[in-house]
C-alpha positions, 0 to 999 in steps of 0.5 A: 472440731470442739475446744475444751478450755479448763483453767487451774492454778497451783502455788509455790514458796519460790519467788516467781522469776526463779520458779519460771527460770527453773521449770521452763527454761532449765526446765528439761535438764531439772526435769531429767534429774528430778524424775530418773525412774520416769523419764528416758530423755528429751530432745529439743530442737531449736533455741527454746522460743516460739516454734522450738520442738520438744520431744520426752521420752518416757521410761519403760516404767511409765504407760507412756512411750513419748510426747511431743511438744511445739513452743507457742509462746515465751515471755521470760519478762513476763513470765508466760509459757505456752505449748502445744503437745501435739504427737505421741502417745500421752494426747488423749484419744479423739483429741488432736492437740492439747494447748497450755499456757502458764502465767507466773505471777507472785502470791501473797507470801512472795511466792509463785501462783501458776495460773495454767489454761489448758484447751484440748481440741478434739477431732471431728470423728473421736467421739471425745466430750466434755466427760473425757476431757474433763476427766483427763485435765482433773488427771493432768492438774493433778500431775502437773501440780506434783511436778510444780511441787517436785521443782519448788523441792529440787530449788529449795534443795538446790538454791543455787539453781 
């Protein structure tokens, strides 16, 4: 097995202990209503820590049916979030899993930077490099990125969230 670690960061006008509250731990029900034409749902098992299991269900509209995802790490005073997706159909071929953690820090302007590391772990036969690895996290920091920005626009829109 061959690890990948990329590392990215995107930044918001949301104070940091708010933007945390609103994308990881409100982060399913927001998500649902703030992409309806892409995802179907998700189903979570467990209290939302360590070891809880989330599944998200892709619309037909999507090239994705689903992925699932295992909670490593969550520290809502420090504001850290780490997961693992670890099944379905959005983990790229020749990678077993793909890890990530964010740290939620404030930025300059009383915002929030999200540093976000993301490891692939490839399988010993898939033949997966550093080309496509490389190429999937540029994908994947991109998407990641919009959907920050989507939540930093449902909060500014909903301030009482």
């Amino acid at each position: 097995m061959v690890i990948f670690s990329y590392e990215a960061e995107v930044t918001t006008s949301i104070p940091p202990a708010k933007m945390f509250k609103a994308f990881v731990i409100d982060g399913a029900k927001i998500a649902l209503e703030t992409f309806p034409d892409f995802l179907k749902s998700i189903t979570i098992e467990g209290d939302g820590g360590p070891g809880t299991i989330k599944e998200v269900h892709f619309t037909d509209s999507n090239p994705f049916k689903s992925v699932k995802e295992v909670v490593d790490e969550l520290d809502k005073e420090k504001l850290i979030y780490g997961y693992t997706a670890t099944g379905g159909d959005t983990v790229i071929p020749g990678v077993e899993k793909i890890s990530y953690r964010m740290v939620l820090g404030e930025s300059a302007n009383g915002g929030t930077i999200c540093k976000r590391s993301t490891k692939f772990f490839t399988s010993e036969d898939g033949g997966t490099g550093e080309k496509e690895t490389k190429a999937a996290h540029e994908e994947m920091r991109h998407m990641f990125s919009s959907i920050f920005k989507a939540f930093e626009g449902y909060l500014l829109a909903n301030p009482a969230s």
